[in-house]
ZABANU-328173 format. One record per residue (C-alpha): x, y, z; residue in three letters. Coordinates in steps of 0.25 Angstrom, whole numbers, plus 5000, padded with zeros to 4 digits. Example, Ala and Ser with C-alpha at 12.3 -4.5 7.8 and 13.67 -1.06 7.14 Angstrom:
504949825031ALA
505549965029SER
This chain:
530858865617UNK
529858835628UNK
530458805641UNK
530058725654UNK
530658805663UNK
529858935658UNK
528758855656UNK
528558815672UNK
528858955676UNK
527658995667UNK
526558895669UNK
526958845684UNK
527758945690UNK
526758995701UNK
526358855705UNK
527858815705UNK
528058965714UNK
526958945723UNK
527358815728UNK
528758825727UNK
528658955738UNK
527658885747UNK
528658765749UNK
529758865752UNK
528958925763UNK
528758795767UNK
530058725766UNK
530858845766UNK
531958775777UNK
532458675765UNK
533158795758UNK
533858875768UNK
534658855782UNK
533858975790UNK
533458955803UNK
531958905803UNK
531659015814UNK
532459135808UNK
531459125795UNK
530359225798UNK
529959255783UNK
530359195768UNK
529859275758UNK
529859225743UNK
530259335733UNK
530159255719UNK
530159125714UNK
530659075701UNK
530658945694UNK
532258905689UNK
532158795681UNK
531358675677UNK
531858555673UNK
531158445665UNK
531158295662UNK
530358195656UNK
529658075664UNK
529157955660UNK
527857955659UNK
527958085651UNK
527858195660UNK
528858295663UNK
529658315677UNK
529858455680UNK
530858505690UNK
530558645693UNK
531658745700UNK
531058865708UNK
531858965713UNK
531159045726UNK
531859175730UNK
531559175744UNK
531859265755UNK
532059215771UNK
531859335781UNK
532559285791UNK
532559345807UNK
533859295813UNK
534359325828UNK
535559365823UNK
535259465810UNK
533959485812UNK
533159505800UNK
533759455787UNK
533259405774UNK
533759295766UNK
533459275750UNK
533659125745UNK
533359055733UNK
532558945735UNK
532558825724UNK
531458705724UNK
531358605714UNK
529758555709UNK
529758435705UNK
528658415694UNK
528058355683UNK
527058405669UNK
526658355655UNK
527058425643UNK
526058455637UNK
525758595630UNK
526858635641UNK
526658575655UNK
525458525660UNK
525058445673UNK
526258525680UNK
526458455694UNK
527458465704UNK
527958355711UNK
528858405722UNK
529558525726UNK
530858535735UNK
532358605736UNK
533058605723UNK
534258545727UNK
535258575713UNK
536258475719UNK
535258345719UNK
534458385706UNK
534258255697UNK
533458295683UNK
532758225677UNK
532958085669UNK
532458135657UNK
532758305656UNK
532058395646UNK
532758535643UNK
531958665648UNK
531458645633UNK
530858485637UNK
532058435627UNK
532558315630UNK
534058325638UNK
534658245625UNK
536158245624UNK
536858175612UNK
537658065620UNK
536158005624UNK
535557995611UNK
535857855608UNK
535157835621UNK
533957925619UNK
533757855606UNK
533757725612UNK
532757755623UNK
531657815614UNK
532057695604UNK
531757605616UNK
530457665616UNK
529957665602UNK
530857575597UNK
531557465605UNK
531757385594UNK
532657475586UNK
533657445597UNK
533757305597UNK
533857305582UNK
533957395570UNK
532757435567UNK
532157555556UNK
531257645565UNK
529857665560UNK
529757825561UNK
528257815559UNK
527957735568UNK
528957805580UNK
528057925575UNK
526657855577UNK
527257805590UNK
527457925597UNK
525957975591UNK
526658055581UNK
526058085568UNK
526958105554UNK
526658165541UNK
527358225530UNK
527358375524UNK
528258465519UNK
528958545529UNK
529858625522UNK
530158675506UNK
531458615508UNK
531458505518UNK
532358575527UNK
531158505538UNK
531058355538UNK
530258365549UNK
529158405562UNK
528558365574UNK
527258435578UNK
527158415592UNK
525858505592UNK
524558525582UNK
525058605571UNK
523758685569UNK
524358775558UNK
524758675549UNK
523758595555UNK
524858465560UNK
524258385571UNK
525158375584UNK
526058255583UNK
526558265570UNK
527658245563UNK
527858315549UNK
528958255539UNK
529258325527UNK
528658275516UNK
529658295506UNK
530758195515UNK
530958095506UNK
532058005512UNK
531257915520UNK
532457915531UNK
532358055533UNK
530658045537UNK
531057925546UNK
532158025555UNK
531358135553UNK
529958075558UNK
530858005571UNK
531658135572UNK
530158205575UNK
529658085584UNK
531058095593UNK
530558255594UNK
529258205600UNK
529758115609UNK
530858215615UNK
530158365613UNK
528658345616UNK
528758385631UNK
529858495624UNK
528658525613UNK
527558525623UNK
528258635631UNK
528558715619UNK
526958705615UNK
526758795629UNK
527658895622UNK
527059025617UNK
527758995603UNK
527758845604UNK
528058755593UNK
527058635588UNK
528058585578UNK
529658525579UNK
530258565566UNK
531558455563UNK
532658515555UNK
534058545559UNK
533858695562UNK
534058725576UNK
532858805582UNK
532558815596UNK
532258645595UNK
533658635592UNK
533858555604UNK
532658445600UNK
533358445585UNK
534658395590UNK
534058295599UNK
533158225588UNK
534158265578UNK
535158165584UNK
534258065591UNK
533458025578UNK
534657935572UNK
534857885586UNK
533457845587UNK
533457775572UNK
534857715573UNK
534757675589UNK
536457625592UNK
536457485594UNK
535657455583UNK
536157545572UNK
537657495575UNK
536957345574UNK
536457385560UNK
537857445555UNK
538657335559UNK
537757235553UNK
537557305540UNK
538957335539UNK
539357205539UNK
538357195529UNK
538757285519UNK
540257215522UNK
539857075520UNK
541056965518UNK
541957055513UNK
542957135518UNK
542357245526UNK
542557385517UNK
543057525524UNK
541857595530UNK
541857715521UNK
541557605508UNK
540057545516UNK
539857675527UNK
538757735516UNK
537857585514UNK
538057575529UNK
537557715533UNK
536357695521UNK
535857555526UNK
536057615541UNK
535257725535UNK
534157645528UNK
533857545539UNK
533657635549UNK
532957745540UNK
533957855544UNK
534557965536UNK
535957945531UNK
536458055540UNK
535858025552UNK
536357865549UNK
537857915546UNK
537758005559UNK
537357885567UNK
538457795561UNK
539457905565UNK
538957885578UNK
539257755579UNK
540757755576UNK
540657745560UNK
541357875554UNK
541157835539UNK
539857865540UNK
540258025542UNK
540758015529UNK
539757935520UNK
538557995513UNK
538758125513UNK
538358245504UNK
539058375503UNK
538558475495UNK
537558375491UNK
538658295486UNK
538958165490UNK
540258125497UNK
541057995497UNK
540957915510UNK
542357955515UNK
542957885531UNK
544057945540UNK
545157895550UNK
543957855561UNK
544057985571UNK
544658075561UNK
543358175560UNK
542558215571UNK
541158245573UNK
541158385565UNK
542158355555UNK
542058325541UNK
542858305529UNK
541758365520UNK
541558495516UNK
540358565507UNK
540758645495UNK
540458785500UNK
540858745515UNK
542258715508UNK
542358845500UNK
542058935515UNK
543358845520UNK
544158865511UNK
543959005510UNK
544359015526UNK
545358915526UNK
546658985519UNK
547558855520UNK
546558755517UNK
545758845505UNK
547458855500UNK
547758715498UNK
546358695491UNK
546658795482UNK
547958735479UNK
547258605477UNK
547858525489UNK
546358495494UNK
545458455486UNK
543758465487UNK
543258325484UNK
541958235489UNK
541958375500UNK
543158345505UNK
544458415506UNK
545458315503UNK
547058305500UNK
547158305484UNK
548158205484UNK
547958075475UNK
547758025485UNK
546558065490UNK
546058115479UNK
545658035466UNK
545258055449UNK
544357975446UNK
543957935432UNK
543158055428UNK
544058155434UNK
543458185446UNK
544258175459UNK
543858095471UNK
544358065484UNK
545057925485UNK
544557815493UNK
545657835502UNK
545457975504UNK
543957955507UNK
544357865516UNK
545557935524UNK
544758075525UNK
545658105535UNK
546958105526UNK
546558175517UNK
545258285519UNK
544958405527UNK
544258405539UNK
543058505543UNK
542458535555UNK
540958535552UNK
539858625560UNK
538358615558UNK
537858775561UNK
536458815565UNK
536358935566UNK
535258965575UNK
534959115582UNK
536559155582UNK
536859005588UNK
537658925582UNK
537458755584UNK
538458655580UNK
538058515579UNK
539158375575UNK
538858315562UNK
538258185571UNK
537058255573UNK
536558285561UNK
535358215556UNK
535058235541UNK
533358265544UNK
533258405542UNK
534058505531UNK
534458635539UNK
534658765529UNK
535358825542UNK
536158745546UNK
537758765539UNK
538758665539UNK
540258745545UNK
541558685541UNK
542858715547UNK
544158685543UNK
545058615554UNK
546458615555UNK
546558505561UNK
547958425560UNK
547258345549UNK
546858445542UNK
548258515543UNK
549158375538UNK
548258395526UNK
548458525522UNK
549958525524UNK
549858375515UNK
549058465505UNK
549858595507UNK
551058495503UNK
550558435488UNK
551058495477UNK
550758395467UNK
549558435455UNK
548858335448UNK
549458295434UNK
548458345428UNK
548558485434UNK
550158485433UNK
550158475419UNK
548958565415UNK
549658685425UNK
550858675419UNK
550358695403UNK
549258795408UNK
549358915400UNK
549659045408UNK
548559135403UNK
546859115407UNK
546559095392UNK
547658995388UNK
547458925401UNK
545858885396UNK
546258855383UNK
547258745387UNK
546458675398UNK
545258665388UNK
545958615378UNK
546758525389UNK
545358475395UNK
544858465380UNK
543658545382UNK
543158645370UNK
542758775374UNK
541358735371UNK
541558625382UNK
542158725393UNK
540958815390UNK
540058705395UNK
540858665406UNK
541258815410UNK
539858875409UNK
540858985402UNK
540459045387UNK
541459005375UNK
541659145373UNK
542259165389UNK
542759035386UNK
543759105373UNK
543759245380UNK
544459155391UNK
545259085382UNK
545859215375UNK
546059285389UNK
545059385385UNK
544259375398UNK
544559365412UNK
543959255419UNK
543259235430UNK
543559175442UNK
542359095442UNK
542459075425UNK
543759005429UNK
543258915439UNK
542258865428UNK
543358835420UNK
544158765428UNK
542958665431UNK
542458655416UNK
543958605413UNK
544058535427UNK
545358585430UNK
546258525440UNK
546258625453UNK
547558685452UNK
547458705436UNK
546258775440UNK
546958865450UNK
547958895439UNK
546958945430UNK
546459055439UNK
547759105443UNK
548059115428UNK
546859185426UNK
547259275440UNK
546159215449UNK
546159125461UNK
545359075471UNK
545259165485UNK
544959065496UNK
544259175503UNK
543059165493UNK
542159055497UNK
541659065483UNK
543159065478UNK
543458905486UNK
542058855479UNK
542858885466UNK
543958815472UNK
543158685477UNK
542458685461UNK
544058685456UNK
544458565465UNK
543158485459UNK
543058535445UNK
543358395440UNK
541858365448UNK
541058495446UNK
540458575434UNK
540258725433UNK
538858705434UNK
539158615447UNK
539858735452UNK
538858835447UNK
537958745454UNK
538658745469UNK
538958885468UNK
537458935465UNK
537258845478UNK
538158925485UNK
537659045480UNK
538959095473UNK
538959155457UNK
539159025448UNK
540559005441UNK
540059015426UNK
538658995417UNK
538558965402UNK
538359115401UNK
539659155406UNK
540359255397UNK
């Protein structure tokens, strides 16, 4: 990354020198307490430049402090000593201003004096060595509300949808649409300089093309602009640079812009969703959805209220649900979210329960790693204390946990609605891993505009003294369902019979259990008449197909002299398909498994 302090010491280093060594020849008495009449010499062995500091002005040029170190040398004739000699670093501070444009041009300086560090003031408005921006998280809002000032005062006054093409033409930007990547991990770019390869004028902004969601374009095109406003002196200094870049690419992968990324990243639904006015709308449309009636528990109207938030100001759902979090409304954590690509039930907590890096949800494979690392927690779900449901661990206890009409289970209301009761809680980490460095970032600063293929969610199970009173409760039940009771104590003590009473029991035909097994009728008999040995996986698939309870399951491998080992990943996957094999199929599992790039569990092949 291009640099201001390297590049004055490469283009205005000798000026800078000269001058600098003529005024301490001149003005040499301000740096030292020699007598005047002892000096007889003052040689200068070197000069070097120390630092520069930048900041922006307001008519668009830059201030420049400059720090020269002059390494001096006084021969001094004293009455007393006689000859001695006396080295000194001498510092002064140039004062100066410059455009930036293709580096620095119209370089001039100002004033030169004594760089005092005790009285130094920076600037008003300080750049980074980089010309980034000094942008720190608690002045957001107020960045936000300065350059809304600007371009759009009267988003301030009242809720207002902001026009993203029009921002764009505004600050003489020009957008177009084109497709970025095959898999539109790129929503978007900023050309700061003509593109001649691809033959992109300067001043572009490039949108996929394949972004359908109309909320996506509008963040992506202001995230772009907001990159123009703050990084064109940082853009024209880089374009000085041997290996310069024309081009701002806005994905979530941390690359030597990582800096610029999290600034826009985390100013854009500030920008579109200004304070005072969002909270004006929320209220207002809460007591909308309310009306004359009573008014409902947040969790029951929290998702219309993050999509009409969404939909009037033409934000993404994640970057709407971030920003209501921010103002004090928790539910919106829990509502609309998607875990493995499924959707999870809107669900609240005692308010302060989580904080910013926890969460009571969990992926599929994420839980599996847990499970396999965590011996006290990976044994009471084997036993069938906790249960895997809506990607949560919860208690499985009445009641929390529900049947409902076609079998399925289901978290209760009140269980969705006292997380904290009832659930887990993970400590959640986003990872990038970026030349052997590692960068961790709370979930409030995501923005849902770009898809990052290296970017890995961590989970951590916390032993906290939540966590603790619900294992020792779930460490504590003994009671099975009724269901399970009675099917484990007429279960049959060899493999064969076993198969051949819960068929019969779930009143399923062998040609059936073929279907839903994926297993052959002739494995199927060998099975029954305890001619083959099955395998592990063969007996998963079974239990699924005749959606066994999760304990009756764990019976039938011991019978069969197999368990589950929680030090297999793949092993806990099983495990999670037992707990939900009133909710999956073989071929869902198949499915998940092929995603996870482990072997399936059965095909209609199997032999």
């Amino acid at each position: 990354m291009a640099s201001i302090t390297k590049y004055v010491k490469e283009h205005f280093f000798e000026t800078i020198k000269e001058i600098g060594e003529f005024y301490i020849f001149l003005y040499h008495t301000e740096f030292h307490s020699f007598n005047k009449e002892e000096i007889s010499s003052i040689e200068i062995e070197y000069s070097s430049i120390q630092k520069v500091y930048a900041g922006e002005r307001e008519d668009g040029k830059l201030d420049f402090d400059v720090l020269l170190n002059i390494f001096a040398v006084f021969n001094l004739n004293t009455s007393s000593q006689g000859i001695i000699f006396q080295k000194q670093v001498l510092t002064l501070k140039f004062s100066c201003i410059g455009s930036a444009n293709q580096g620095i041009q119209d370089f001039q300086i100002q004033s030169i004096g004594k760089y005092d560090a005790n009285n130094f003031k920076n600037f008003t408005k300080p750049l980074t060595d980089e010309l980034i921006p000094y942008i720190s998280k608690k002045i957001l809002d107020d960045i936000a509300e300065e350059l809304l000032s600007e371009y759009f005062p009267e988003a301030l006054k009242t809720p207002t949808k902001l026009d993203s093409y029009s921002f764009a033409k505004a600050l003489g930007l020009n957008v177009q649409f084109d497709e970025l990547s095959s898999n539109t991990s790129i929503f978007g770019r900023l050309y700061f300089h003509e593109d001649k390869f691809s033959g992109i004028p300067a001043k572009t902004i490039v949108v996929d093309k394949n972004i359908k969601s109309k909320a996506m374009i509008n963040s992506t095109i202001i995230h772009e602009c907001l990159h123009w406003i703050l990084h064109k002196y940082s853009a024209e200094l880089e374009k000085a640079s041997p290996t310069h870049m024309c081009k701002l690419t806005s994905n979530n992968e941390l690359t030597e812009n990582e800096a610029k990324e999290w600034q826009v990243h985390n100013l854009v639904p500030k920008f579109m969703m200004p304070t005072k006015t969002t909270k004006a709308f929320i209220k207002k449309r809460y007591h909308e959805i309310c009306g004359n009636s009573q008014p409902p528990e947040m969790i029951d109207i929290i998702e219309q209220l993050i999509k009409d938030t969404a939909n009037f100001f033409g934000t993404t759902i994640v970057a709407t649900k971030n920003r209501l979090y921010e103002f004090g409304i928790e539910e919106a954590r829990g509502a609309l979210n998607y875990i493995d690509g499924k959707y999870v039930p809107p669900h609240s907590w005692k308010k302060g329960f989580l904080g910013p890096k926890q969460t009571f949800s969990i992926g599929f494979h994420d839980l599996a790693q847990l499970l396999s690392k965590h011996d006290l927690l990976g044994k009471l779900f084997l036993e069938g204390k906790f249960i895997y449901i809506d990607s949560h661990i919860c208690l499985n206890l009445p009641k929390y946990i529900e049947t409902l009409e076609d079998n399925k289970l289901s978290m209760t209301y009140y269980a969705r609605t006292h997380m904290d009761e009832c659930c887990l809680v993970f400590e959640k980490e986003h990872k990038y891993n970026i030349d052997g460095f590692i960068f961790y970032f709370d979930l409030s600063t995501a923005l849902n505009n770009s898809i990052d293929t290296n970017k890995r969610q961590q989970y951590n199970y916390d032993s906290s003294d939540n966590n603790l009173e619900l294992e020792i409760r779930a460490a504590i039940l003994n009671a099975e369902a009724k269901e399970s009771v009675d099917i484990l104590n007429n279960l049959p003590f060899d493999f064969g019979s076993a198969i051949s009473y819960l068929r019969e029991r779930k009143k399923m035909s062998v040609e059936d259990l073929e279907a839903s097994a994926l297993i052959s009728q002739r494995t199927i008999y060998s099975l029954q008449k305890n001619a083959k040995e099955p395998k592990l996986q063969t007996i998963v698939a079974l239990c699924i197909a005749l959606t066994l309870p999760y304990p009756v399951s764990i019976k039938l491998m011991e019978i069969a002299g197999r368990n589950l080992r929680q030090s297999s990943i793949e092993e806990m996957i099983y495990a999670e398909f037992l707990q939900k094999s009133y909710e999956l199929s073989v071929e869902d599992c198949n499915q998940m498994l092929t995603n996870l790039n482990y072997s399936i569990l059965t095909t209609k092949t199997t032999l």
